[in-house]
C-alpha positions as CSV (number, residue, x, y, z in Angstrom):
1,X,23.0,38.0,-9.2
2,X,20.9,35.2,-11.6
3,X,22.0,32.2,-12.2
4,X,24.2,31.6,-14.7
5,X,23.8,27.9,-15.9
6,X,26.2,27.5,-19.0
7,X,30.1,28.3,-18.9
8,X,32.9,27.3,-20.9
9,X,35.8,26.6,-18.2
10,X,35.6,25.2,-14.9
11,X,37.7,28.8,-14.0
12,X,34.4,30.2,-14.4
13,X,32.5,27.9,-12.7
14,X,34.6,28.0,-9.8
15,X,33.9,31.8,-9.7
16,X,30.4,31.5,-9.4
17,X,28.2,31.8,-6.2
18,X,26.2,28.5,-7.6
19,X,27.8,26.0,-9.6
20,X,26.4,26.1,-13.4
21,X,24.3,23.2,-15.0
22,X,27.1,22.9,-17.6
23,X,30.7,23.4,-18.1
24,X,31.2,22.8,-22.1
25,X,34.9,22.0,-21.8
26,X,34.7,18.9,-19.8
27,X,31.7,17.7,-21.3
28,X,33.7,18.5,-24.6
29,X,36.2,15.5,-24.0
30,X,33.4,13.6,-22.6
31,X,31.8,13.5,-25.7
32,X,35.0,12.8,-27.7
33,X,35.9,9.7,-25.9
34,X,32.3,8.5,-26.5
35,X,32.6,9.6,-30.2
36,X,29.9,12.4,-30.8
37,X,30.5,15.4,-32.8
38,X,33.4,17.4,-32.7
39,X,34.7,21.0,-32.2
40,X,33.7,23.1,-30.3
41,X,30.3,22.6,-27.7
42,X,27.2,25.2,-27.6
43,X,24.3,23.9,-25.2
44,X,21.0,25.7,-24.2
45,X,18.1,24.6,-22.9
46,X,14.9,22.6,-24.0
47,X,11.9,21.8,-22.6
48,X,10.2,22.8,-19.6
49,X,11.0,20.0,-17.0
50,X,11.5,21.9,-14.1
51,X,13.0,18.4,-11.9
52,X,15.5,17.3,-14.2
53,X,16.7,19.2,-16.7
54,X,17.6,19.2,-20.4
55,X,19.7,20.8,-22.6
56,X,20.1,20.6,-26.7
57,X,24.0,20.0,-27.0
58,X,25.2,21.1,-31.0
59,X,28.5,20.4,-31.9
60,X,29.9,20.3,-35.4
61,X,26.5,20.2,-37.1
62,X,25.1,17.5,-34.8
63,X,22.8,17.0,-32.2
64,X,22.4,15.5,-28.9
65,X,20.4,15.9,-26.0
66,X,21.9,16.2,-22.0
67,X,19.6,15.2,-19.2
68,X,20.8,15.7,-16.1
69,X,19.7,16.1,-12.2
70,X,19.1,19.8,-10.9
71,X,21.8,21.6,-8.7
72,X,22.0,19.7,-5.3
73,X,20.9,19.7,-2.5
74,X,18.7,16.8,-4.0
75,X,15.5,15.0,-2.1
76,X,16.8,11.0,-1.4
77,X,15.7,8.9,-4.7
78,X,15.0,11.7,-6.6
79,X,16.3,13.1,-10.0
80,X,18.1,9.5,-10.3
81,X,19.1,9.8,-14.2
82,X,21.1,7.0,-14.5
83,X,18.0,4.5,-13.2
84,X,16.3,6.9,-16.0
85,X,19.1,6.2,-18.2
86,X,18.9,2.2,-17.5
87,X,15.3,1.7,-18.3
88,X,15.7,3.5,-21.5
89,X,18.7,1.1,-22.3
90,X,16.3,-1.9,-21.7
91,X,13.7,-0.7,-23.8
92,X,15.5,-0.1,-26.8
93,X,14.5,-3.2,-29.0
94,X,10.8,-3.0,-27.5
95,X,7.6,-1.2,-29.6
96,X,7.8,1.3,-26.6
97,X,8.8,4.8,-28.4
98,X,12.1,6.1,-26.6
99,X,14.9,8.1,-27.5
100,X,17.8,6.3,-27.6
101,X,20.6,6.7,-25.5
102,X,24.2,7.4,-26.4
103,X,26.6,7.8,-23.3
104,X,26.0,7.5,-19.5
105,X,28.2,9.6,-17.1
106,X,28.7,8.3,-13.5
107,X,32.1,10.4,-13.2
108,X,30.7,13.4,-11.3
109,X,33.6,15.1,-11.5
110,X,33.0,16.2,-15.1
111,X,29.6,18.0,-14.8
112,X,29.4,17.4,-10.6
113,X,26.2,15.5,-11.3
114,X,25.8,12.1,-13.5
115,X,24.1,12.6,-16.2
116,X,23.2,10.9,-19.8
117,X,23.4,11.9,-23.5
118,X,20.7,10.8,-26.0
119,X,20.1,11.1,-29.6
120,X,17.9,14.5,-30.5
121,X,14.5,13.7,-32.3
122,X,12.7,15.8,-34.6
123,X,9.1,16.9,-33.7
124,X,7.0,18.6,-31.5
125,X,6.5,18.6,-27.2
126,X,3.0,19.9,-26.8
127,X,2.1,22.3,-24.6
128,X,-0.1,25.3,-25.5
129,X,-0.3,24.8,-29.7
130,X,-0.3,21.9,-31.9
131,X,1.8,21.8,-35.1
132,X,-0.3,23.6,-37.4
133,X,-1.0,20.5,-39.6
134,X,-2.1,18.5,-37.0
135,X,-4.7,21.2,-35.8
136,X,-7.6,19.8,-36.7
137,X,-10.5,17.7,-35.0
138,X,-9.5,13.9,-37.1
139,X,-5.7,14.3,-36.3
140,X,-6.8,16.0,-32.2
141,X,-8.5,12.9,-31.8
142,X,-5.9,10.5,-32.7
143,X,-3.6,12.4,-30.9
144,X,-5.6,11.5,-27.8
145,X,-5.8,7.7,-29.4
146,X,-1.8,7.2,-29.5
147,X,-1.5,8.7,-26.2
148,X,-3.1,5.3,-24.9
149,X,-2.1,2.8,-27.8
150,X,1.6,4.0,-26.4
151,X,1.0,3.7,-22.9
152,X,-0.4,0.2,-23.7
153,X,3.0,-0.5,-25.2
154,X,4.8,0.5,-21.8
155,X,2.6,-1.9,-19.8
156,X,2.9,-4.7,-22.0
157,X,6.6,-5.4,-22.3
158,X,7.9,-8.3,-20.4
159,X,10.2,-6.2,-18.6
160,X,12.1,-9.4,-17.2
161,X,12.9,-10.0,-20.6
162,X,14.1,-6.7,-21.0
163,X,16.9,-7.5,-18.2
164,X,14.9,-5.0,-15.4
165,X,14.7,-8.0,-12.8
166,X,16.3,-5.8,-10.1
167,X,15.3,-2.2,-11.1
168,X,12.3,-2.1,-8.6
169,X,10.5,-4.8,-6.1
170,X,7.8,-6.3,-8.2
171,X,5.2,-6.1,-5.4
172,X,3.9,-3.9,-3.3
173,X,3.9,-0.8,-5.6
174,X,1.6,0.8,-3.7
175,X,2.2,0.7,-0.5
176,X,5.6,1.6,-1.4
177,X,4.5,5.1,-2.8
178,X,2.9,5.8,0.1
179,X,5.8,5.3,2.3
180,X,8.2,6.8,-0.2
181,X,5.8,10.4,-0.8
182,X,4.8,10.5,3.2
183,X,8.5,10.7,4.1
184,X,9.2,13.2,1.4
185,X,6.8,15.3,2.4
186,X,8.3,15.6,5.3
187,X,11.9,16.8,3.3
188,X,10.2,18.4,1.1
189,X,7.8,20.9,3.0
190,X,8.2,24.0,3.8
191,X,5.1,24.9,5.7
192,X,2.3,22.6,7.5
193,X,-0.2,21.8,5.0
194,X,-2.5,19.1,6.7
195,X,-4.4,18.5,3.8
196,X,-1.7,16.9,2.2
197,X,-1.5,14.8,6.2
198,X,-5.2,14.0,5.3
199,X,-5.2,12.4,2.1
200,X,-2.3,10.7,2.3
201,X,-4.7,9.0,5.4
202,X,-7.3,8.2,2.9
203,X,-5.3,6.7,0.6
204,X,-3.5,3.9,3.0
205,X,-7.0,3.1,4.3
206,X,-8.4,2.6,0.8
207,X,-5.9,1.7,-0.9
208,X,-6.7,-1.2,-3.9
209,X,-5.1,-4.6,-5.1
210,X,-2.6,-4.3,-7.9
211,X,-4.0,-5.8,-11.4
212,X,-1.0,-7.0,-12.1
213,X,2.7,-5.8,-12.5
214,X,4.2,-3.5,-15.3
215,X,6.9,-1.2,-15.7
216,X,5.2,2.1,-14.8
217,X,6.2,5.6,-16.1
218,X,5.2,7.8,-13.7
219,X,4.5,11.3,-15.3
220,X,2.6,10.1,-18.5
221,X,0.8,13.3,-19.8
222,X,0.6,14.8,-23.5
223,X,3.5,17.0,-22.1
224,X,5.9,14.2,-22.0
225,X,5.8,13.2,-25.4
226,X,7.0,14.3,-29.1
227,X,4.7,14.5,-31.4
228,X,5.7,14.0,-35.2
229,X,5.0,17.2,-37.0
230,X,3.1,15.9,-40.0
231,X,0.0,13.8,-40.5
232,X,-1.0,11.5,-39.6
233,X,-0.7,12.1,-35.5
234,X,1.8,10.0,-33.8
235,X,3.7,10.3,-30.7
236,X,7.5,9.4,-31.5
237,X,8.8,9.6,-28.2
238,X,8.3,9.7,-24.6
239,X,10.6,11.3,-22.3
240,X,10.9,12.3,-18.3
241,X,11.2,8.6,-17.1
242,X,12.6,9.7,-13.8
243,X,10.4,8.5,-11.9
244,X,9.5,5.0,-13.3
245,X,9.8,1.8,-11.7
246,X,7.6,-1.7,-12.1
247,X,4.0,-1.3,-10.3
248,X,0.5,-0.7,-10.5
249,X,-0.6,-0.1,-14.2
250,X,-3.5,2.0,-13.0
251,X,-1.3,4.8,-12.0
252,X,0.1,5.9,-14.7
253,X,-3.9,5.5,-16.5
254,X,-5.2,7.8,-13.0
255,X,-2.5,10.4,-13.6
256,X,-2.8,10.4,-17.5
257,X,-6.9,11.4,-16.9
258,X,-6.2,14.2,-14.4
259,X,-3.7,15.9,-16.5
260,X,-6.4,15.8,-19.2
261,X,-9.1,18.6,-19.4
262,X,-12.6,18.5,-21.2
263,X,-14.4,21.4,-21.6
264,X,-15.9,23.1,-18.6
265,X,-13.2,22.2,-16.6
266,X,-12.7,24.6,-13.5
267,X,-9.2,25.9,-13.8
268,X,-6.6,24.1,-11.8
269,X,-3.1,23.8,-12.6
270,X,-3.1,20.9,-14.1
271,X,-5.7,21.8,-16.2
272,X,-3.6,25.0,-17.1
273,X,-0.9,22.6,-18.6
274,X,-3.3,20.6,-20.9
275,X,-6.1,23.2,-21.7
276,X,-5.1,22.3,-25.3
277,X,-7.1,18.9,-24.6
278,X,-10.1,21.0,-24.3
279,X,-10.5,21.6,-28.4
280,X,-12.5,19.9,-30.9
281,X,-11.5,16.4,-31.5
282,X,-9.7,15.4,-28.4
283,X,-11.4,12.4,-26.6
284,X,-13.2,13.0,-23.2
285,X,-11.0,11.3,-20.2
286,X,-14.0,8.3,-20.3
287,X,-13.0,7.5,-23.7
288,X,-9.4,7.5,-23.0
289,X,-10.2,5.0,-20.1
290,X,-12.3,3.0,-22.3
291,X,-9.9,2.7,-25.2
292,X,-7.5,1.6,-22.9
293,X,-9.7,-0.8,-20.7
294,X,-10.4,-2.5,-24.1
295,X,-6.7,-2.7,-25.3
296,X,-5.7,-4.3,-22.3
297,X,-8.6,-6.2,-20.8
298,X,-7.6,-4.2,-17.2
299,X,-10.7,-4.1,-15.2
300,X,-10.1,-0.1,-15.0
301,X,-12.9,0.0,-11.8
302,X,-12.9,3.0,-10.4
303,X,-9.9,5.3,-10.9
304,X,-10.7,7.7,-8.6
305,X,-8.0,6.2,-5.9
306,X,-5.8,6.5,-8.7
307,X,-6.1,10.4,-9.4
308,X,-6.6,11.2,-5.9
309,X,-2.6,9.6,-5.7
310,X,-1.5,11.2,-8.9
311,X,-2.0,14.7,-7.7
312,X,-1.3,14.0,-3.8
313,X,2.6,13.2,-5.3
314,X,2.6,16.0,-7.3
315,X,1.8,18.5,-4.5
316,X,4.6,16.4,-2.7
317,X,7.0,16.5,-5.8
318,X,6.3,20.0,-6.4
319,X,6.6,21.1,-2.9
320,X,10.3,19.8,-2.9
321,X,11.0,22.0,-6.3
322,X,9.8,25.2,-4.4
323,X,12.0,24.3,-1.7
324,X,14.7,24.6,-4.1
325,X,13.4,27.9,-5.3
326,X,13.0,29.5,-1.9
327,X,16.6,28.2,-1.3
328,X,17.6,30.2,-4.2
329,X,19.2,26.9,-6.2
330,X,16.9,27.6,-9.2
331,X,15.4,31.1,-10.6
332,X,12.5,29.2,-12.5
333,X,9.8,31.5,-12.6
334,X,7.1,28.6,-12.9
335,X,7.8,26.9,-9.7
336,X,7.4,30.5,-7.8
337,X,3.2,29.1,-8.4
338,X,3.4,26.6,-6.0
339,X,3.2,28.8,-2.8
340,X,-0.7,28.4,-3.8
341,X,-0.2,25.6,-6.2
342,X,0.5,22.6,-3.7
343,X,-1.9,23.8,-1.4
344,X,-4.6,23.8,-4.5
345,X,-3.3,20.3,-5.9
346,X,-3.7,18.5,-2.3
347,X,-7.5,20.5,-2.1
348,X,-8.5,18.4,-5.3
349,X,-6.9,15.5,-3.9
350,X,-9.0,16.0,-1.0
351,X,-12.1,16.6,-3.1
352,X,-11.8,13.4,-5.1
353,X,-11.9,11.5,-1.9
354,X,-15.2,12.9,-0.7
355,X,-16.5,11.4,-4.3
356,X,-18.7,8.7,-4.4
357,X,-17.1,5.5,-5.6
């Protein structure tokens, strides 16, 4: 039987094999006491996270938007939305482009997850097309130019100011997502892949200093952020902040370059989600790195450790949401690609390592 995710009464929900992703009813009275909308709920869902996930919540001619874990069983420290749901609260006030959030739920017993509400914004995600006015080499390139000016923003608030003193250890970063991704590859496999064994090798014996300490996203890509539909380009808004914390600036600039493709590109599956990056106008991932080297005055060195981390975690994050697909807790058709997917995404890890510095 497929999943059915959305159900009015918890009656239904209790009839179910799988417990649905929402139950409008309770999340009805949730809203009221927290004063947004009224009458009755309708909720579907947006995006194309396949961690967390989001739905569009219209009630009474407004908008909001739910973000909430995935149905359990759930990897330790993963899907956390109300750390998510903290940061966002700190950086509200900041230049950093969030959305702004409206109501936190720790009360599982409403949805049987926490979750957060935030305001809806208008504009476009980007994935495979561009709003139409912005299609066009001038407004493609500074696309690519406010993806960096905004990531410069993230790494330059003074996030004790901001009241994150306690959200993450300020030091050792690094080391710390090394120990964090090898002990979820061990939850999260589901076969022996010593590839992924190999690199994460390479990486603790070559592993860099830290420049210096910032709050770090941790999935910063084009298909992360809202993009206003109209000229000129600008991003609005940057979502899926699950897996933020305070670190190494240079990991969110590694990650950012290998989920950008340039022509003649071989096809990976990153490159699959960006091959929009590949038209007329977008900068090359050199003058993304450069922009941002000059912005910031960060000696950007060599980011090849960098990448070679950013796509080891993703074959370890991705490897715990095929679990969850074999275990038949999600029917997302996407996440059936990493039987070869992770193997591929540790193979380029691999290759990266064997580059010359």
């Amino acid at each position: 039987m497929p999943l059915k995710n959305v159900v009015r009464t918890r009656e239904e929900a209790a009839a179910l094999d799988l417990p649905p992703l929402v139950v409008l009813e309770p999340l009805e009275r949730f809203l009221d006491q927290h004063g947004l909308g009224s009458g009755q709920l309708s909720a579907r869902p947006i995006g194309e996270g396949h961690s967390n996930v989001t739905y569009l919540l219209e009630r009474g001619g407004e908008r909001f938007v739910l973000r909430r874990p995935p149905r359990p069983p759930l990897p330790p420290s993963a899907h956390d939305v109300l750390r998510e749901a903290r940061l966002l609260r700190a950086l509200e006030g900041t230049p950093v482009r969030v959305p702004r959030v409206l109501a936190v739920c720790e009360d599982e017993s409403v949805l049987g997850v926490p979750f957060y509400v935030m305001n809806f914004v208008e504009g476009t995600v980007v994935t495979s097309e561009l709003p139409p006015a912005l299609d066009v080499p001038e407004q493609r390139r500074r696309l690519g130019e406010q993806l960096i000016d905004a990531l410069v923003e993230i790494h330059q608030v003074d996030w004790r100011a901001v009241g994150l003193e306690g959200f993450a250890k300020p030091t050792g970063y690094l080391e710390r997502q090394l120990r964090r991704f090898t002990a979820l590859w061990e939850h999260n496999k589901t076969r022996e892949l010593p590839v992924v064994v190999e690199v994460g090798r390479w990486l603790a014996a070559n592993m860099p200093e830290t420049p210096r300490t910032t709050i770090v996203h941790g999935d910063y890509r084009l298909g992360n952020v809202m993009v206003a539909n109209n000229p000129p380009a600008r991003i609005i808004a940057i979502f899926d902040w699950e897996m933020s914390t305070l670190g190494d600036p240079l990991a969110d600039l590694g990650y950012l370059t290998i989920t950008w493709s340039e022509p003649g590109d071989p096809e990976t599956m990153f490159s699959a989600l960006s091959a929009i990056t590949r038209r007329e106008g977008f900068p090359s991932r050199r003058e993304l790195v450069e922009r941002y080297a000059a912005k910031t005055g960060t000696d950007v060195g060599d980011l090849r450790w960098y990448q070679a981390l950013a796509l080891w975690k993703a074959a370890v994050f991705m490897e715990g949401n095929y679990k969850r697909l074999l275990a038949g807790t999600t029917d997302d058709p996407f996440l059936r690609m990493f039987d070869r997917g992770v193997p591929q995404l540790a193979e380029a890890a691999l290759e990266l390592t064997r580059q010359h510095a």
